[in-house]
N, C-alpha and C positions, 0 to 999 in steps of 0.2 A: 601854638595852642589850637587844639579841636574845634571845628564849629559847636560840639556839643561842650565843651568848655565855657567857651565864648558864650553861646546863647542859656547855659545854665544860671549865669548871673542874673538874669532876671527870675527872679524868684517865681511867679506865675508861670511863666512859658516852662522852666524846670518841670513844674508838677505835670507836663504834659508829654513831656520827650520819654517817650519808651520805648522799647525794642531795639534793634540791633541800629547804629546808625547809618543811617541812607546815606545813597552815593548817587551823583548826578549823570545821566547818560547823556551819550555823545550822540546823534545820528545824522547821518554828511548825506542825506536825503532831504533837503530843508524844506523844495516845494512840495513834494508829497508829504512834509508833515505838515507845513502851510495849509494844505488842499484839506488834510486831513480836519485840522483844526477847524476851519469853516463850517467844514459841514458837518461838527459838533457841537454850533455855537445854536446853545436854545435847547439842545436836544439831554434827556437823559444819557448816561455813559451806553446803555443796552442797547438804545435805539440806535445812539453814531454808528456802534460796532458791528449794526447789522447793517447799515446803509455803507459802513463802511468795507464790508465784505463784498456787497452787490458791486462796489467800485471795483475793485479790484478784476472781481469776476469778469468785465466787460471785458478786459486786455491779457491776452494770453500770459503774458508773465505776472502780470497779479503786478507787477509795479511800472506805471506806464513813462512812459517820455514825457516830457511837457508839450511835445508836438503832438503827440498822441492824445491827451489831453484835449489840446488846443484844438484836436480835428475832429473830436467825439460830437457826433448828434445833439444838440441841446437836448432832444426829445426823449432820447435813451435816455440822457444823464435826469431828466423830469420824472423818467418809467423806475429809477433806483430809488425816488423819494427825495431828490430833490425839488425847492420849490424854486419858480425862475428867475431870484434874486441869487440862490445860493448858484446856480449853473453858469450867473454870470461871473459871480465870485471867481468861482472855483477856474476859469477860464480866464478872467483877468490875470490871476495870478497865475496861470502857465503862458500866456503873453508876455506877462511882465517876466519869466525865467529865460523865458527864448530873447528877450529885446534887450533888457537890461542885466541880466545873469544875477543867478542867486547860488552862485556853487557856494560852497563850502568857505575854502580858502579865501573869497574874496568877504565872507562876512565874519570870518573869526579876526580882520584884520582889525574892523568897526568895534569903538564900546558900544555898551549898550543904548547910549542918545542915537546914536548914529545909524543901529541897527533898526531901531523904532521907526528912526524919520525916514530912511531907505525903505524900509516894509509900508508904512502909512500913506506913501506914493500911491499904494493899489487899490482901488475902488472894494472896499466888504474886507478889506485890512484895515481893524483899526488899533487903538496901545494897548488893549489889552489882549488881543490875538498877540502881537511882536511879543509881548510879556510872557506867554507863556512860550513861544519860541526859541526866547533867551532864556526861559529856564531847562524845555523840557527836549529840546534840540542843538541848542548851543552848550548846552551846561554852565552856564553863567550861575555864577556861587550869590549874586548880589542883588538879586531883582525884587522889588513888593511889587506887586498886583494891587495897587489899592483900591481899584475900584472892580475887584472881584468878589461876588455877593457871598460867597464862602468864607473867603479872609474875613468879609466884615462883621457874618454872624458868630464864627468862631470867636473874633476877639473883643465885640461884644457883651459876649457871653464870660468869658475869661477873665476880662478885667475891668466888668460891671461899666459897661459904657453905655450912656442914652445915644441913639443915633438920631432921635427925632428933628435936630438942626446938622441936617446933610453936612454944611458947609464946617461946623465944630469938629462933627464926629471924622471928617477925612482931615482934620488937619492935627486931632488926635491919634488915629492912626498911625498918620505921617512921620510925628511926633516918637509914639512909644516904636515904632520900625524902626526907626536911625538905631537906637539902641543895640541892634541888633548887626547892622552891618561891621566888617563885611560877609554876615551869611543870610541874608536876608533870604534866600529862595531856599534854605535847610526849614529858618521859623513857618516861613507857609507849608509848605511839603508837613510838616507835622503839626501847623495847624487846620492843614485841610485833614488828615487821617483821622485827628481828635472829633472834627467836627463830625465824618462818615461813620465812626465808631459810637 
């Protein structure tokens, strides 16, 4: 069965799924999507993409080493629009690539607990940066985000949810997601589009 099979049975989430169905990409660069993701976190998509241009800009090949990284100026990386929590970020985690290794092969081996609690080792990594690494670098078909402010407004919205007792609404969530597995990172992927639309 299709994940759009699968997650049609929910009658609500159905009336949302349009367009061609999506496919999950792979990309075997983890820390530079890692690095990526950081210093997206807070930021509109327009802004990361121009700060995230200025990164690249600094290193001749546009996609640096972790050493290279790890050797970069704080003060350059403050001059792109970083501020100096994310320069630490973004260096802890080409620390942690050179010390503990983040290739590829060694984290498709990890489920997704495993992947979490190996990433959450780094200081400005926390589960829901891993989360969207397991969706949008690993390709993991099974992940929610629950505590992504998109997911929450989209569903919400969709299946007339009070959010005012934090603790109810994420364990409602929690709750109508299961229903969904195993495609849980197709439901967000088009409940974030519903929501941008």
């Amino acid at each position: 069965m299709s994940y759009w099979e699968h997650l049609s049975k929910d009658k609500k989430l159905a009336s949302i799924l349009t367009g061609a169905p999506l496919k999950l990409k792979k990309n075997k660069t983890v820390y530079l999507d890692l690095i990526s993701s950081i210093m997206s976190q807070q930021l509109s998509t327009k802004v990361a993409a121009v700060i995230w241009k200025r990164f690249q800009a600094l290193f001749d090949s546009g996609s640096p080493t972790a050493e290279q990284v790890l050797a970069a100026d704080p003060l350059v990386l403050r001059g792109i629009g970083l501020s100096n929590a994310k320069v630490k970020y973004v260096q802890n985690v080409a620390r942690f690539a050179i010390e503990q290794g983040m290739e590829w092969d060694k984290l498709k081996k990890m489920s997704d607990q495993e992947v979490i609690e190996y990433l959450t080792q780094i200081k400005g990594v926390g589960r829901w940066t891993s989360e969207m690494m397991l969706m949008f670098t690993l390709g993991r078909e099974d992940v929610f985000a629950a505590d992504d402010l998109g997911l929450q407004q989209s569903m919400a919205r969709l299946y007339k949810l009070d959010a005012t007792d934090k603790k109810l609404f994420r364990e409602k969530l929690l709750k109508l997601s299961s229903r969904w597995s195993p495609y849980r990172t197709y439901a967000c992927l088009h409940l974030w589009a519903w929501k941008d639309n």
